[in-house]
C-alpha positions as CSV (number, residue, x, y, z in Angstrom):
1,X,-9.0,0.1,1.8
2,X,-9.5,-1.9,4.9
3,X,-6.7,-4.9,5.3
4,X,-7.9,-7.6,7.3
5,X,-5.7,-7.7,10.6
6,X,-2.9,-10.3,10.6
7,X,-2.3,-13.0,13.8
8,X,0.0,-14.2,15.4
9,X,0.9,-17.9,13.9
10,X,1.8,-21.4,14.8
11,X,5.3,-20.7,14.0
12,X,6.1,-18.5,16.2
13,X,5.6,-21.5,18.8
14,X,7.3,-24.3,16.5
15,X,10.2,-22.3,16.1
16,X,10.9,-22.3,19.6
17,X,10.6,-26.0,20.4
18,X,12.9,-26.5,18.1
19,X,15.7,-24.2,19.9
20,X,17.8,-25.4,23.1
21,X,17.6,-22.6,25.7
22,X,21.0,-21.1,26.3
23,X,20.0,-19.2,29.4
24,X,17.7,-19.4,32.5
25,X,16.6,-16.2,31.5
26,X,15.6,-16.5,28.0
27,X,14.6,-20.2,28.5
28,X,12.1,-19.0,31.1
29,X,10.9,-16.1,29.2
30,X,9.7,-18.3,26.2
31,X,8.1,-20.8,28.4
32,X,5.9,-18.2,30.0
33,X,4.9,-16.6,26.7
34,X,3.6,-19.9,26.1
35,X,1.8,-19.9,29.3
36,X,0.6,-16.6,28.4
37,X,2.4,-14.7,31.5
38,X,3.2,-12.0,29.5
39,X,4.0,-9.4,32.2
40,X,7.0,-12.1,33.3
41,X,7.7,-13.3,29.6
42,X,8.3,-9.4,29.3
43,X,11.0,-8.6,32.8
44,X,13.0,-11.9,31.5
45,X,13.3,-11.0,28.0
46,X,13.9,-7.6,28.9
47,X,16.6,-8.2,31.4
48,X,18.2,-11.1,28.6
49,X,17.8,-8.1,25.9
50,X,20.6,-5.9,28.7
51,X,22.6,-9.3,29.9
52,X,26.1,-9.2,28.4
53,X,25.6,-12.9,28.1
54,X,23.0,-12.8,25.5
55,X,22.8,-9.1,24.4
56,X,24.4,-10.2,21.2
57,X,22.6,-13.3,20.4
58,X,20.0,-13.3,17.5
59,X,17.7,-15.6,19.0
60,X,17.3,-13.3,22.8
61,X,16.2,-10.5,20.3
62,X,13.6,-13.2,18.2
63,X,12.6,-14.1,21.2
64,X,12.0,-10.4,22.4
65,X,10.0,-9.6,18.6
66,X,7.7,-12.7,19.3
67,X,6.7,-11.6,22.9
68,X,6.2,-8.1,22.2
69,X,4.1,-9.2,19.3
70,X,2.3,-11.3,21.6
71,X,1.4,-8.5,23.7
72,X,0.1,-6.5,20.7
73,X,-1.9,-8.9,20.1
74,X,-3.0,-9.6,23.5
75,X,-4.3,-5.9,23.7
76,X,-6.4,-6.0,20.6
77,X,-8.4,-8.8,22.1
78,X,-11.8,-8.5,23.1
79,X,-11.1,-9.0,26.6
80,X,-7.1,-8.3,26.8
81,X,-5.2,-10.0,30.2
82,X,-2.5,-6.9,29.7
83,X,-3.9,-3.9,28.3
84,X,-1.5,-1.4,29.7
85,X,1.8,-4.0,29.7
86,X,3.2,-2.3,26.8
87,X,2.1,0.5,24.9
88,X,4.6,1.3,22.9
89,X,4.8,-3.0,22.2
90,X,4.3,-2.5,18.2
91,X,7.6,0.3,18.5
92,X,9.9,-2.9,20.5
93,X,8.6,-5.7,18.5
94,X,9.4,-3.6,15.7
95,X,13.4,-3.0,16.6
96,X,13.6,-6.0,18.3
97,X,12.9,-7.6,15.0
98,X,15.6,-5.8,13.5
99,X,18.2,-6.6,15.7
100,X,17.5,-10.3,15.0
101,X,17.9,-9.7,11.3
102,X,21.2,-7.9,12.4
103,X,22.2,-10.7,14.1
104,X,21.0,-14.0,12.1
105,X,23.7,-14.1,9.5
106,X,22.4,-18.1,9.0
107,X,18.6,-16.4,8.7
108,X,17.8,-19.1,11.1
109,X,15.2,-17.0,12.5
110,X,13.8,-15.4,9.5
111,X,10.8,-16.7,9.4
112,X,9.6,-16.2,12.6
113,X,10.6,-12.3,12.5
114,X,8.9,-11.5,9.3
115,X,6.2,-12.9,10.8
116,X,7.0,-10.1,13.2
117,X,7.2,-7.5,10.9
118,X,4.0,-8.2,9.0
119,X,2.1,-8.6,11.8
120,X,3.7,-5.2,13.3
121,X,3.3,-3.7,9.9
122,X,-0.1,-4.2,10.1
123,X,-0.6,-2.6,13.7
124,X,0.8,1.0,11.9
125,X,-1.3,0.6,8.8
126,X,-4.2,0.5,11.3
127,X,-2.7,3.0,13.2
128,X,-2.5,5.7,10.3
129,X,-5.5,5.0,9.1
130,X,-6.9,6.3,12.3
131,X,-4.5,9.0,11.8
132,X,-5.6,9.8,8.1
133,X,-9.1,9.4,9.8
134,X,-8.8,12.2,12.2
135,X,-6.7,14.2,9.6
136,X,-3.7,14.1,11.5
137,X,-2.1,13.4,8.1
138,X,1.8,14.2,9.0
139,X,1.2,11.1,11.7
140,X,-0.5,9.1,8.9
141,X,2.7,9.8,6.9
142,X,4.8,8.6,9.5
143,X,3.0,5.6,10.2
144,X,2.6,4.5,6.9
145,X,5.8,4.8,5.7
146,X,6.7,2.6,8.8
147,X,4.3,0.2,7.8
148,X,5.7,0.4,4.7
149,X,8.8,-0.7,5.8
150,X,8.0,-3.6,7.8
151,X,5.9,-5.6,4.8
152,X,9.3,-4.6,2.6
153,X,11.5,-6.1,5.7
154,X,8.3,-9.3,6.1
155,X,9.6,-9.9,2.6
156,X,5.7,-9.1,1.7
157,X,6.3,-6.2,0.2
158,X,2.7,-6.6,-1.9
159,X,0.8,-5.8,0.8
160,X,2.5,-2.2,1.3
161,X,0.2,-0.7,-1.0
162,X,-2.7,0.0,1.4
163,X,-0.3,2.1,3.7
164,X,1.5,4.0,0.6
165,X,-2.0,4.4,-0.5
166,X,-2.6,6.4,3.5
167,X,0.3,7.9,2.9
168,X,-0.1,9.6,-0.9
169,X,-3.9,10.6,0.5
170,X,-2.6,12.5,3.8
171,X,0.1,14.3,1.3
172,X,-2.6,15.4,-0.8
173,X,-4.2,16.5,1.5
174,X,-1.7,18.8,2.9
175,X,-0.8,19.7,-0.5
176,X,2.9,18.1,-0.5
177,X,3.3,17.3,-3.9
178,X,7.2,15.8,-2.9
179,X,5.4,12.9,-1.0
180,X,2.4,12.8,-3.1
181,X,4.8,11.6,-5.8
182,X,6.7,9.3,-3.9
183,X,4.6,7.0,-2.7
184,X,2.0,6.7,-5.4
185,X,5.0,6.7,-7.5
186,X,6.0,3.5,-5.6
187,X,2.1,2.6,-6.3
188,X,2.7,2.5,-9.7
189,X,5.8,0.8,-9.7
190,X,3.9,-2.3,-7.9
191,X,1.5,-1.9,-11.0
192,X,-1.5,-1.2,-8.9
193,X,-4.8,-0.6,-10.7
194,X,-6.1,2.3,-8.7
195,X,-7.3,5.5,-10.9
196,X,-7.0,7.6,-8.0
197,X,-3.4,7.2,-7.9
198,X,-2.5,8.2,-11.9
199,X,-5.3,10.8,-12.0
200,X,-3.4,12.1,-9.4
201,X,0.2,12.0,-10.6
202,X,-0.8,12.8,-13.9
203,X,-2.5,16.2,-13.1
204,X,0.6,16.8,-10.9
205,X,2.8,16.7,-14.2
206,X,0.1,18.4,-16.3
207,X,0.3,21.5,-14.0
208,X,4.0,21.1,-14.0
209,X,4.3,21.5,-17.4
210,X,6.0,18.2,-17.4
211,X,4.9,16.2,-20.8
212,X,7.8,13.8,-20.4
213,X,6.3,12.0,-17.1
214,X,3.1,12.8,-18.3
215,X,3.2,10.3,-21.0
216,X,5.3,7.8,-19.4
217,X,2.6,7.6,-16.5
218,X,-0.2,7.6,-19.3
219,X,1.5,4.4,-20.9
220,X,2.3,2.7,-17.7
221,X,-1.2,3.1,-16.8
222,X,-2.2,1.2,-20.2
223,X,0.5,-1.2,-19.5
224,X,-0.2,-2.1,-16.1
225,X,-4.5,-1.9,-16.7
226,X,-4.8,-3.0,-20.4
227,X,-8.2,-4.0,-19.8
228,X,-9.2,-0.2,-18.0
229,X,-10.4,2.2,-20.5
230,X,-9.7,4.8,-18.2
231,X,-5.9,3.9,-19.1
232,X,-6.5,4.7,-22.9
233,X,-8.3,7.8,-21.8
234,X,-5.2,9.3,-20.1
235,X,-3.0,7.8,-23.1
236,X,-5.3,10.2,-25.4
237,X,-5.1,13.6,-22.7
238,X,-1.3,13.0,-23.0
239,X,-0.9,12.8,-26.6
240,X,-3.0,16.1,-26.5
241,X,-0.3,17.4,-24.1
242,X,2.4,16.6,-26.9
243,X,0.2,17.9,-29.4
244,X,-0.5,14.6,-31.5
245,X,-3.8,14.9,-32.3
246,X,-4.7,12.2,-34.5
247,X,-2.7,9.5,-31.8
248,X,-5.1,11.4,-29.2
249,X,-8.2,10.2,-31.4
250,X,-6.3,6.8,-31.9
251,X,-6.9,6.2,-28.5
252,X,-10.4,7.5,-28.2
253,X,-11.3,5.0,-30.7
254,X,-10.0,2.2,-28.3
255,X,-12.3,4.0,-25.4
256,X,-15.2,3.8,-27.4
257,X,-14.9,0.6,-29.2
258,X,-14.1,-1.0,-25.5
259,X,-17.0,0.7,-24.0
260,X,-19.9,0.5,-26.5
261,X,-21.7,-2.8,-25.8
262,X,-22.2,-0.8,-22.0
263,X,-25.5,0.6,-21.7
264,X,-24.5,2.5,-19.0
265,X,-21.1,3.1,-19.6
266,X,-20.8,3.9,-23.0
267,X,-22.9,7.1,-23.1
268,X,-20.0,8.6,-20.5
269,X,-17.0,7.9,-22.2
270,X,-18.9,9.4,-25.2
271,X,-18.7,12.8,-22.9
272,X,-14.9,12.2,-22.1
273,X,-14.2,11.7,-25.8
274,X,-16.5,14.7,-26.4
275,X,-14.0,16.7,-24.0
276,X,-11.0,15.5,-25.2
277,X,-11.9,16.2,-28.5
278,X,-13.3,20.0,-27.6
279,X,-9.8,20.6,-25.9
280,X,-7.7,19.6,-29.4
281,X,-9.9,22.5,-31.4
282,X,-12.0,19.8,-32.9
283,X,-15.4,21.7,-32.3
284,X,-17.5,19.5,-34.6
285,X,-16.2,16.0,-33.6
286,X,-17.2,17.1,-29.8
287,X,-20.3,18.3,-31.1
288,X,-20.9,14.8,-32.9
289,X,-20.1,12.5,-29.4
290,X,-22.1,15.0,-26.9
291,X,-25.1,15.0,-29.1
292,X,-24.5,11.0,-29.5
293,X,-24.6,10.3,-25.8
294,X,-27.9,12.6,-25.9
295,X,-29.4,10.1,-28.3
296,X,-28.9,7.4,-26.0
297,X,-29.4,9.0,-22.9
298,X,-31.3,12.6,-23.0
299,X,-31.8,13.4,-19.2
300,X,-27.9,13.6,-18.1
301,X,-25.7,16.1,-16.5
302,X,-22.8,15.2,-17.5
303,X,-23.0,15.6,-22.1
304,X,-25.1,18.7,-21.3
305,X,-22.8,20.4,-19.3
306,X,-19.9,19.5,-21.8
307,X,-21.5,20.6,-24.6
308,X,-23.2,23.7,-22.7
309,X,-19.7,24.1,-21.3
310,X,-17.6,23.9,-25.0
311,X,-20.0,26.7,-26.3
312,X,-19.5,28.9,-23.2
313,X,-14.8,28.4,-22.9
314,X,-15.0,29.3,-26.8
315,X,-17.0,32.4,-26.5
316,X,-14.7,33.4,-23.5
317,X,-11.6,32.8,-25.7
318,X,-13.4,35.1,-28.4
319,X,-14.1,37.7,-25.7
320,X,-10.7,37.9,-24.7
321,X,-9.4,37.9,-27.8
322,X,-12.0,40.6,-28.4
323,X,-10.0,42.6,-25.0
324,X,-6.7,42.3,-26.5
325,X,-7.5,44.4,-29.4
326,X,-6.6,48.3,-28.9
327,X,-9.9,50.3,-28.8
328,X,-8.3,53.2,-30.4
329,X,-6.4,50.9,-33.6
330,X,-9.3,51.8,-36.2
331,X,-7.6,49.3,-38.5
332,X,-9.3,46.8,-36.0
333,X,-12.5,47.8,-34.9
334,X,-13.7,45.4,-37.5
335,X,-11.8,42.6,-35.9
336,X,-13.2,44.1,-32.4
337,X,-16.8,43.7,-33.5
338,X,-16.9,40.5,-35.0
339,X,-15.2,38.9,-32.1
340,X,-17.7,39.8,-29.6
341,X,-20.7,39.3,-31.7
342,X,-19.2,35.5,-32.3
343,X,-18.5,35.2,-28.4
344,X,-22.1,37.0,-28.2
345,X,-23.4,33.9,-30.7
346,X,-21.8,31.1,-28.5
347,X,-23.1,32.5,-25.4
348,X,-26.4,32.1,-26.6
349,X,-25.8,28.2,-28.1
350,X,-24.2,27.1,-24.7
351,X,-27.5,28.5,-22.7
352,X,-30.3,26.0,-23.7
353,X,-28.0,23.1,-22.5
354,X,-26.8,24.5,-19.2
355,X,-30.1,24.8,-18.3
356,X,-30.6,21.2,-18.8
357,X,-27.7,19.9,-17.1
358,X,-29.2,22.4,-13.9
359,X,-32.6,20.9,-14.6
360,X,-30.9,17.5,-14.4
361,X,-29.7,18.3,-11.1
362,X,-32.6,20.1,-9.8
363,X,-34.7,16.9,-10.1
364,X,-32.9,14.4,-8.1
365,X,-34.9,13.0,-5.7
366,X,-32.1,11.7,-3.5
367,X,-30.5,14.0,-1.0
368,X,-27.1,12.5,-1.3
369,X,-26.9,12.5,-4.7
370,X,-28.0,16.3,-4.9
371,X,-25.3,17.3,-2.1
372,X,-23.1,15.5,-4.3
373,X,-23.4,17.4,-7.3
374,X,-23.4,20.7,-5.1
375,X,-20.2,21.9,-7.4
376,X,-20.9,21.1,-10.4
377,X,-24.7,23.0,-9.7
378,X,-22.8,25.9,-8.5
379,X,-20.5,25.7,-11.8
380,X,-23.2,25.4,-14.3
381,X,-25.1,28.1,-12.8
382,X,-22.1,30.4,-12.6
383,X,-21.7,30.1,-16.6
384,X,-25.5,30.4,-17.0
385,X,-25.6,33.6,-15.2
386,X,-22.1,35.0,-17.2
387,X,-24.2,33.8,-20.5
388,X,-27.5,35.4,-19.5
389,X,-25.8,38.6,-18.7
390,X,-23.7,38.1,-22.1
391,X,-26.9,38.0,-24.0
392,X,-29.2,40.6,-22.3
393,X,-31.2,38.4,-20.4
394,X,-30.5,40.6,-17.6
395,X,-33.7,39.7,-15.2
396,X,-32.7,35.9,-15.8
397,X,-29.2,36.4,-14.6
398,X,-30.3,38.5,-11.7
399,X,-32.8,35.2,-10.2
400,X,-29.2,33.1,-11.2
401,X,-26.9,35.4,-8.9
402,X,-30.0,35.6,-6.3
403,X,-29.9,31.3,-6.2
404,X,-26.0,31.3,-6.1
405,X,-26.0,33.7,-2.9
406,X,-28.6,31.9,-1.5
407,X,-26.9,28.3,-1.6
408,X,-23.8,30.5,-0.2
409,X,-25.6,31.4,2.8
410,X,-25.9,27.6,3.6
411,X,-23.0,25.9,3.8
């Protein structure tokens, strides 16, 4: 996510020696940027910048973006001749800059300020990236969004995406779905191919309710990233949303025809077209895809804990549905009974593979990888304990809750 920092350019100085001076001031102040006397370069051009004389002259301001840039990047040198000449040099270069535009109706000095802008543009990306780093994420907003606008001013506007990219992170983090959605919205509209991004958006519309932009982001994501699978994926979990089943499946088939000459990657998407699957009521199709990625690979997490994880969410539906029936309606204690001794059925099944997928987890050997998992422990063991207790296997779901307290007790 790191961009590589831009410098100042040749131009900057051609452009100059191709422009008659039209005061002492201005004149004098380009001449000593040259020299590199930025702290005089800086009192002319400041004193031209107020002068009545050249106040309104597009090239005093040019001027005033290139030697404030020159300071920035003076300061970010190893061993910087003015470190404390201008702090707030990326904030003048920046307006300065803009005032040129304001001024240049010929664009004579466009090139040299969207030099200007891109290399000031840069400065704030870098800037609220430290921001985002220290989670100071309204200050990571605000920088992005100006870096944001300098690469669209540069006339660069590709390389904005690594500072709307700062800025939809910080809003998640903060929870502000109204930024969150407008600048990885403005991601998608430069077609980036970052899954982070339409994961994102699209389980923002999911919770909203909101199929419409569901599916639009789902086939913009195929659109922009034909070649991503993960595109296709989304495409299926929205037609799901719209209740199309058999387009859902349409698109799993893509997935897994994509996908199946990867050793490695195949036996995963066989999991997500297990879930997807499970989620549209099609019990025995999910069955078929988690106990196919078994096959191929038999010590996982993940296709245990899916299938572990179907069997447990349908006897929970069948236990509620069990709740809903009045205790006292005689008409359905039959109803009653054979609800919970389904649920009671399926909390058995789903048992034998939770305890694989903790098994799985419990044998890691590397540290990292076991802190990483952390959750999804926690999860599984939290459904094995619910399906121990569900099935009378009282003493095992007692040693579950005791583990799940203890791992409590150290974060």
């Amino acid at each position: 996510m790191k961009m590589k920092k831009l410098v100042m350019t040749a131009t900057f100085v051609a452009f100059a020696l191709a422009v008659g001076a039209q005061s002492l001031n201005v004149s004098s102040a380009f001449q000593d940027m040259r020299k590199n006397y930025l702290n005089k370069a800086k009192a002319e051009i400041d004193a031209a910048c107020l002068h009545e004389s050249t106040k309104d002259e597009a090239k005093t301001w040019c001027y005033k973006a290139l030697i404030y840039a020159r300071i920035g990047g003076d300061a970010q040198s190893k061993k910087p001749k003015y470190p404390n000449l201008a702090p707030d040099w990326a904030e003048q270069a920046y307006t300065a800059a803009l005032e040129c535009q304001r001024l240049d109706t010929k664009k004579e000095f466009a090139d040299q300020v969207n030099e200007v802008f891109s290399f000031v543009a840069n400065e704030y990306y870098n800037q609220a990236r430290a921001a985002y780093d220290a989670k100071d994420y309204a200050k990571a907003i605000e920088l992005a969004d100006k870096s944001i606008t300098g690469f669209n001013n540069s006339g660069k506007s590709q390389y904005a995406q690594d500072a709307m990219f700062i800025a939809g992170v910080s809003a998640v983090a903060t929870q502000d779905t109204v930024n969150t959605l407008k600048y990885f919205n403005q991601m998608v509209n430069k077609k980036t191919n970052n899954n982070y991004v339409y994961n994102t958006l699209f389980r923002i519309y999911r919770s909203q309710g909101d199929k419409s932009n569901a599916m639009k982001l789902a086939n913009r994501y195929v659109k922009n990233c034909k070649n991503d699978y993960r595109s296709y994926l989304m495409l299926a979990e929205g037609y799901l949303l719209d209740d199309n089943v058999e387009k859902s499946k349409e698109q799993i088939n893509t997935v897994l025809e994509m996908t199946k000459d990867s050793v490695n990657l195949y036996p995963l998407v066989l999991v997500l077209s297990g879930d997807l699957l499970a989620n549209s009521g099609d019990y025995d199709g999910a069955i078929a895809k988690y106990n196919e990625s078994l096959t191929l690979k038999p010590n996982q997490f993940e296709a245990n804990f899916g299938l572990g994880g179907m069997y447990f969410n349908r006897a929970a539906d069948k236990t509620n549905a069990a709740n809903q029936i009045d205790p006292f309606d005689e008409e359905k204690a039959g109803l009653y009974d054979k609800l919970n001794e389904e649920a009671k059925a399926l909390y058995g099944q789903s048992i034998a593979n939770l305890e694989k997928a903790i098994a799985y987890i419990d044998g890691l050997t590397d540290e990292n990888q076991k802190a990483a998992m952390r959750v999804n422990l926690y999860n599984a063991l939290t459904a094995l304990e619910t399906s121990y207790t569900k099935v009378d296997m009282l003493n095992e779901a007692q040693a579950i809750k005791v583990r799940k307290e203890a791992m409590l007790k150290q974060q």
